[in-house]
C-alpha positions in Angstrom: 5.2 4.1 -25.5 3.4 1.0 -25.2 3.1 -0.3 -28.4 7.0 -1.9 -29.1 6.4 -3.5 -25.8 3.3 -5.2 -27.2 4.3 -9.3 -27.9 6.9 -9.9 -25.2 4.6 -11.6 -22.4 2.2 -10.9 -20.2 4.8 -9.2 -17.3 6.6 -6.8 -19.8 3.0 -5.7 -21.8 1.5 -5.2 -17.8 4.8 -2.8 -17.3 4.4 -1.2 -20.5 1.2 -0.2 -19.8 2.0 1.1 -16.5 4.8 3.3 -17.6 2.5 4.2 -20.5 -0.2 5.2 -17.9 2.6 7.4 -15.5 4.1 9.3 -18.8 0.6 10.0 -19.7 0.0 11.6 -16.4 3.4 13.8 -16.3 2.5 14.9 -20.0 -1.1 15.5 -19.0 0.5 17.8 -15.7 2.7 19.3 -17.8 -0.1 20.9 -20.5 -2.3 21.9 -17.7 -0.3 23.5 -15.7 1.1 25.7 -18.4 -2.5 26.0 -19.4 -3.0 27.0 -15.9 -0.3 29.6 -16.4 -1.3 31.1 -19.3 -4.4 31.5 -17.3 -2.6 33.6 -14.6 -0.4 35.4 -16.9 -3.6 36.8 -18.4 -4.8 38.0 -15.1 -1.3 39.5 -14.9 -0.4 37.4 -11.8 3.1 37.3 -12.7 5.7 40.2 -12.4 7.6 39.0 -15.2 8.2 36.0 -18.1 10.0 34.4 -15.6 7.7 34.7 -13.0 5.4 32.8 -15.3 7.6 30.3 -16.5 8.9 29.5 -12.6 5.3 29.4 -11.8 4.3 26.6 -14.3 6.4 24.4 -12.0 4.5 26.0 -8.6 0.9 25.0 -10.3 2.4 21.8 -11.5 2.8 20.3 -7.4 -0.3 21.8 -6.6 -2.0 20.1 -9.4 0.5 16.7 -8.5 -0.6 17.2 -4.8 -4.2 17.1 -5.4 -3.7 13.9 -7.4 -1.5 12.2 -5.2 -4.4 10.2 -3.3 -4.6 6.3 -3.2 -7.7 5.8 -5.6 -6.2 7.7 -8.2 -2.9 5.8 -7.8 -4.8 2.4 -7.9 -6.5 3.6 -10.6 -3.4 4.3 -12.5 -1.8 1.0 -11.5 -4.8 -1.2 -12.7 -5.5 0.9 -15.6 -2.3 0.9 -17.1 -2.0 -2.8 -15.9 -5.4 -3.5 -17.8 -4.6 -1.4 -20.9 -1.1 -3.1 -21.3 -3.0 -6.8 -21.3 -5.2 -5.4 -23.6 -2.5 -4.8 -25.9 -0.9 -7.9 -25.7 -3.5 -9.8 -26.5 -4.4 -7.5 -29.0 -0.5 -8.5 -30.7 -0.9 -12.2 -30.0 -4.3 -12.0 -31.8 -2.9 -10.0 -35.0 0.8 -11.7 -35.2 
């Protein structure tokens, strides 16, 4: 995701890396709350398949609601922010 944007200036490599950072975090959500699922759906916590599949989305908020705190956003922000500088200085250096 980040890698095309790699080259363009400083402004577009810091966005990259911030969109890079947030669709990391939704794929990240995603995986572990169907992880999460499969967890439940093990311990026969769900009446039915789509029970199960309903309640990937229910774990998915909780899991989004536990994250949703100022230092992990910050964290986010400046990380991604960091990595996509990283990156284009890594293309400027290898053009």
């Amino acid at each position: 995701i980040m890698g095309p944007a790699a080259g363009r200036g400083w402004w577009e490599a810091i966005n990259a890396g911030v969109r890079t950072a947030v669709v990391m975090l939704a794929v990240a959500l995603v995986i572990f709350s169907i992880y999460k699922m499969l967890e439940l759906a093990f311990l026969k916590r769900f009446d039915g398949p789509m029970d199960a599949i309903v309640g990937i989305f229910g774990v998915g908020v909780d899991y989004l609601m536990q994250i949703l705190a100022w230092d992990v956003i910050a964290l986010l922000i400046v990380g991604g922010a960091l990595a996509g500088m990283l990156a284009e200085w890594a293309a400027r250096r290898w053009k």
